[in-house]
C-alpha positions as CSV (number, residue, x, y, z in Angstrom):
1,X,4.0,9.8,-18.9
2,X,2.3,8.5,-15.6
3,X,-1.2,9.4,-15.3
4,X,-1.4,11.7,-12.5
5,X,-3.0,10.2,-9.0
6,X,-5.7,13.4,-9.2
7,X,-7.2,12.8,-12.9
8,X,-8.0,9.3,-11.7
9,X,-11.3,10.7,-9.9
10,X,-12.1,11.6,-13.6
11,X,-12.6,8.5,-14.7
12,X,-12.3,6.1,-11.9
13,X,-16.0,7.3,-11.0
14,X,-20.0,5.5,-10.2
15,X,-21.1,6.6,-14.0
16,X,-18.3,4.5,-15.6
17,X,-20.2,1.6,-14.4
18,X,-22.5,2.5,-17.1
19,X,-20.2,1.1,-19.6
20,X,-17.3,-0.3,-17.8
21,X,-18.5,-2.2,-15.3
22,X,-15.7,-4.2,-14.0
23,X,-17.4,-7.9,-12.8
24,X,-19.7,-7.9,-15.6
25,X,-16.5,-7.0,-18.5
26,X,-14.0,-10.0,-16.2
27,X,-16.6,-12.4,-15.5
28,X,-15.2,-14.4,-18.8
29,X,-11.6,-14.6,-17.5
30,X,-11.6,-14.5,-13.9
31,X,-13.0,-17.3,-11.9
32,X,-12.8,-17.9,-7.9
33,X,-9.5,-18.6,-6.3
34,X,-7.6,-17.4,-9.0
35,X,-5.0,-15.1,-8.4
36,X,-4.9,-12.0,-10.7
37,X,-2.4,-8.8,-11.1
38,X,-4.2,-5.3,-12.1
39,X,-1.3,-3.6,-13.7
40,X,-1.9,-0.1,-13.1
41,X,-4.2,-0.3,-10.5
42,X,-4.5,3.1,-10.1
43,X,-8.0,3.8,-6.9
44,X,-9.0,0.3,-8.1
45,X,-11.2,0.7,-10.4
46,X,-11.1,-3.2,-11.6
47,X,-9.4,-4.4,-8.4
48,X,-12.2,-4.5,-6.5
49,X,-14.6,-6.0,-9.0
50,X,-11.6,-8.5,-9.9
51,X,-11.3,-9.0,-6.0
52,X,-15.3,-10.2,-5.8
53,X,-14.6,-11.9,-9.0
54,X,-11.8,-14.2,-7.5
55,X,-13.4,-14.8,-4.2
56,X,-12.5,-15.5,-0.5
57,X,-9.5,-17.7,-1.8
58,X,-8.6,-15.8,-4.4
59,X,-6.1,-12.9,-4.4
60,X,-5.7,-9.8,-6.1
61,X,-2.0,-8.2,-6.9
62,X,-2.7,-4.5,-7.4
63,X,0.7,-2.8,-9.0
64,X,0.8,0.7,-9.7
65,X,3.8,3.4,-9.6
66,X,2.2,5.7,-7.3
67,X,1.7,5.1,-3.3
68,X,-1.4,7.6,-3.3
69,X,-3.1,5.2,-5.8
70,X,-2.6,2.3,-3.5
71,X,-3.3,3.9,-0.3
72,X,-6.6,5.0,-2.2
73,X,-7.1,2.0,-2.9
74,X,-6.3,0.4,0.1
75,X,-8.9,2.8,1.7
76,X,-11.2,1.5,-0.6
77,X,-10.7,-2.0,-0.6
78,X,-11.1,-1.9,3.2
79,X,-14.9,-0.3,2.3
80,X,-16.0,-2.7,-0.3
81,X,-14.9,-5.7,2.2
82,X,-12.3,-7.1,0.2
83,X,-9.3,-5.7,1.3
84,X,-7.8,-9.4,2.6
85,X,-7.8,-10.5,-1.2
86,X,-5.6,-7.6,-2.4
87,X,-2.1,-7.4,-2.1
88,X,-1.0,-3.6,-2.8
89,X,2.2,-3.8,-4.5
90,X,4.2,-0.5,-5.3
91,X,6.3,-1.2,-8.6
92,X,9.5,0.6,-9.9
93,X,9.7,2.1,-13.3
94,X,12.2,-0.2,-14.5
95,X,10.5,-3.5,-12.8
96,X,7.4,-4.9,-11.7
97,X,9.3,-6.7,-8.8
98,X,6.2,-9.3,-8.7
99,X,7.7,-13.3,-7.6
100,X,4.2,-14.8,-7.9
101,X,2.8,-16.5,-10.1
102,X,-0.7,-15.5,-12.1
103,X,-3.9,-16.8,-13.9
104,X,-4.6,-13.4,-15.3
105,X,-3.7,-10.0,-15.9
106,X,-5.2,-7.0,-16.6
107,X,-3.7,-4.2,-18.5
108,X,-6.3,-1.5,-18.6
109,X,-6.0,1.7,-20.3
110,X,-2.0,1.6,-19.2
111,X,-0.1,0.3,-21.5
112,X,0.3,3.2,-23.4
113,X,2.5,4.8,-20.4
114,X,4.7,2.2,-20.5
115,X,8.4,3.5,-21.6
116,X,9.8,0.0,-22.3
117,X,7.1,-2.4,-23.9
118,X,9.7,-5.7,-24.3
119,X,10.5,-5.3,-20.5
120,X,7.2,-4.8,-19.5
121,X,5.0,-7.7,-21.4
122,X,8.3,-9.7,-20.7
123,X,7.7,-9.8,-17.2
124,X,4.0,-10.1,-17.4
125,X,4.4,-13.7,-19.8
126,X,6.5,-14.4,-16.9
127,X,4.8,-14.3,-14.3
128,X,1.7,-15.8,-16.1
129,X,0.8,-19.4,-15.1
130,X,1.2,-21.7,-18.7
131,X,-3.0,-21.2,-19.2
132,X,-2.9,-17.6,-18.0
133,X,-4.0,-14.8,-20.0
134,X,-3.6,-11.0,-20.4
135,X,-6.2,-8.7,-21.0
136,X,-4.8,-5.8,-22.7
137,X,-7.4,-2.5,-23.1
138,X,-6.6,0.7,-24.7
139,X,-8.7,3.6,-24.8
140,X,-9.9,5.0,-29.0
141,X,-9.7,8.1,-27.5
142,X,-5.9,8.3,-26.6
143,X,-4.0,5.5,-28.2
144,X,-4.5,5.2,-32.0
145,X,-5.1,1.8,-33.7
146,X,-1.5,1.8,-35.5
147,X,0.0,2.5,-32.0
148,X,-2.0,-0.5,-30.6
149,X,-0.6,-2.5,-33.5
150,X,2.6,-1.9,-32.8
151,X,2.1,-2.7,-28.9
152,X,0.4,-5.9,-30.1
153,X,3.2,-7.0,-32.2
154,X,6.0,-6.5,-29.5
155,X,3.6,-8.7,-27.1
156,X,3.8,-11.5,-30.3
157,X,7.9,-10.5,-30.2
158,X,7.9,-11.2,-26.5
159,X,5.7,-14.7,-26.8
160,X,1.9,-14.0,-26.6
161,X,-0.5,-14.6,-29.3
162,X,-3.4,-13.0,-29.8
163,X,-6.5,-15.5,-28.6
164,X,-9.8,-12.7,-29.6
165,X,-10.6,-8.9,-29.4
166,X,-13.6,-9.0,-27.2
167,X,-15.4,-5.4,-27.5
168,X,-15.1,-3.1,-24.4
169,X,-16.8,0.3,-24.9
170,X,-14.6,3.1,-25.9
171,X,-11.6,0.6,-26.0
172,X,-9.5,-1.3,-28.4
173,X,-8.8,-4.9,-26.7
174,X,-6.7,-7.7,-27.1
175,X,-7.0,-11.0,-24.8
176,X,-3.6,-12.3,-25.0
177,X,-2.0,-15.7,-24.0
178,X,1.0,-18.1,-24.5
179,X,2.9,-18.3,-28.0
């Protein structure tokens, strides 16, 4: 089930900063000029703090289902001043449809939505440059730790292998690279 575009003011608010701040939880992976894909994008929670994160020649692939998530985020980019480093990219359910190439991805609090896992993380260790990474996030909440392990080992089954599980608050994590 896709996450309706109205619950994201729920979560994708100014107190989540308190312990998801996004530049300050990405600094480790993203670097400038890098280019990046937010899976899931949603308002852009992280794709604006991955935007300032990759810099003036860096760029920022937002992909989400839903066109009111990227035309909120589009709003919002254009606020925040970072709009030119975000390319707003409307997926299809059975495709990301993304041709570029990527040093990172983020996969936060979305995987869980995703009907068909080997498609999906085979397309993402496609698109990832040979160094390139994945940041995989689930929420304690909502996905339960044997779920997560069996997420985890179809990402092995597609070719990634598990480099740490850095600690994000109220999350489960996995930072995910090459086989």
């Amino acid at each position: 089930m896709v996450c309706p575009w109205w619950l994201c003011y729920s979560f994708d608010n100014p107190l989540r900063r308190l312990f998801h701040d996004p530049e300050r939880l990405l600094h480790p992976y993203v670097k400038p000029g890098m280019t990046v894909v937010d899976l899931g994008c949603g308002m852009g929670y992280f794709t604006i703090g991955l935007a300032r994160l990759t810099g003036p020649e860096g760029r920022v692939i937002a992909v989400d289902l839903q066109q009111k998530m990227l035309d909120a985020l589009g709003r919002r980019s254009r606020r925040a001043g970072v709009a030119e480093r975000i390319v707003l990219h409307r997926c299809r359910k059975a495709s990301l449809g993304i041709e570029d190439s990527a040093d990172f991805a983020l996969a936060f609090w979305m995987a869980h939505e995703v009907p068909d896992k080997p498609r999906f993380f085979g397309e993402i260790l496609a698109l990832l440059k040979p160094q390139g990474r994945l940041l995989l996030v689930e929420p304690k909440l909502h996905v339960t730790r044997k779920s997560l392990e069996r997420t985890v080992a179809v990402c092995r089954e597609t070719g990634f292998h598990v480099l740490e599980e850095p600690p994000v608050a109220l999350s489960r994590a996995y930072l995910l690279g090459r086989g």
